[in-house]
Phi, psi and omega in degrees: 000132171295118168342143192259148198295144186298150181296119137286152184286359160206060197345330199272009188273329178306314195280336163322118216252317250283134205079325162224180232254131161227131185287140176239174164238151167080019195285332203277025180189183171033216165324237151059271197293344177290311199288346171319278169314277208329324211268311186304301162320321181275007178127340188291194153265151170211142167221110196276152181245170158161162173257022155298067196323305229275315167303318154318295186274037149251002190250354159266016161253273191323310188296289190313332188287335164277018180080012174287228181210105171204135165217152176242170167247105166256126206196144185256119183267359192259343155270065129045284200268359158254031133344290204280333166308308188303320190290296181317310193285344171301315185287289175304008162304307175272308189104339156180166210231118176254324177248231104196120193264131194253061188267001176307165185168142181217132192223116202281311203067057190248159167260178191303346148292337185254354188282159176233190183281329190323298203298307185294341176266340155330289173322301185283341182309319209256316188287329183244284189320254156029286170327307181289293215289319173312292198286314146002304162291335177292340212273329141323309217267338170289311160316328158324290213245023178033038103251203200167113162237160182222137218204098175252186171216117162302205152188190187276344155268051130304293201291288189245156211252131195231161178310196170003058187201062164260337160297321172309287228262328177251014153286310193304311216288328166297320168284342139333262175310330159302326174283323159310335231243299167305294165334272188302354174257343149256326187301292197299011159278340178095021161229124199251155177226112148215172188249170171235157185256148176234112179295252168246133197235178170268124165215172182297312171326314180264003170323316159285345171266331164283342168278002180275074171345293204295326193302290161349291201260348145324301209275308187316298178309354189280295188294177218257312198284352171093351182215148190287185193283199209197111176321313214293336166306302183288006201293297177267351167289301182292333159288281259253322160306306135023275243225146178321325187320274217294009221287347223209355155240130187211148162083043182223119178253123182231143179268139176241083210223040194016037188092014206264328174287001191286323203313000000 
């Protein structure tokens, strides 16, 4: 029989961010800007990247006044052939990058008549592409130092098929899979890749539907638990992928939806 893992004097010691450094994308709103707080509360360093200057530094402003490590990159991540610059101001944001959560995003809301070529190479351009080539860049300087954690964000249209999203709906569905694709291709460096699905939260994306009352509460009533998310929901999925806790899951998407894909 193998020996059994040593007792630690705090488990809780695993969940700790303190010391390293993490890129968020999408920093300046929604998800994005909560994962932010969340990570800068568990200890990191963080550095938002998005292109919204006046937004972006207030939420690197919240952080730092509370005493955290936050810097920002203002940078259109939807150009493509400026990646790697965008990547270069990150890493010297610290001096190095153990993570990086990938929450930048756009959903047109078109219906399938209405998608155009634009609008779908946009999307998929921001929502999928993006994702791979971005983190990527990050992936020596993690191999280096044997760890890595990369955080993509999914949704419940990975899964499921919603009106007007059909470019939206099929980038989610691809990073399912782009996460699984990172994972087996990085993890044996000792870099984990998974994504959280996120069920229905208030973010700028999702506006239209909280701004809707029946809409609202159609999407509350699907889940098991009876209510739409909270950011504030999401809090404890992202430290802990985050974080060592997690050291032993990778290529893995969980959804935080009050139940609502279980149903």
């Amino acid at each position: 029989m193998p020996d059994p893992s040593p007792i630690q004097d705090n488990p809780l010691d695993q969940f700790s961010l303190s010391g390293r450094v993490f890129v968020i994308t999408g920093a300046s709103s929604g998800i994005g800007r909560e994962i932010t707080r969340f990570l800068a509360g568990a200890g990191a360093a963080v550095v938002g990247a998005a292109r919204r200057q006046d937004k972006l530094d207030n939420v690197i402003e919240q952080i730092t006044e509370s005493g955290g490590r936050a810097k920002s990159v203002c940078a259109d991540l939807a150009d493509r052939p400026g990646i790697g610059d965008v990547a270069a101001q990150c890493k010297d944001a610290f001096g190095r990058v153990d993570g990086v959560v990938n929450a930048a995003g756009i959903n047109l809301r078109q219906s399938a008549d209405e998608v155009t070529i634009e609008g779908w190479d946009a999307t998929l351009n921001l929502n999928l592409c993006v994702p791979f080539f971005f983190s990527r860049e990050f992936i020596p300087g993690m191999v280096e130092n044997r760890f890595g954690r990369i955080i993509n964000i999914a949704s419940l249209q990975s899964f499921r098929a919603f009106a007007d999203s059909m470019a939206y709906g099929a980038s989610k569905g691809g990073i399912c899979q782009l996460t699984r694709a990172m994972a087996q291709a990085w993890s044996p460096q000792g870099i984990t890749c998974n994504a959280i699905a996120p069920g229905f939260f208030p973010t700028e994306l999702t506006a239209p539907v909280f701004d809707d009352p029946e809409m609202k509460q159609w999407r509350a009533s699907q889940t098991m638990l009876g209510r739409n998310g909270n950011l504030s929901d999401l809090s404890g999925i992202t430290v802990f992928f985050a974080s060592a806790a997690s050291a032993y899951i990778t290529g893995q998407t969980l959804h935080i939806d009050g139940g609502f894909s279980a149903r």
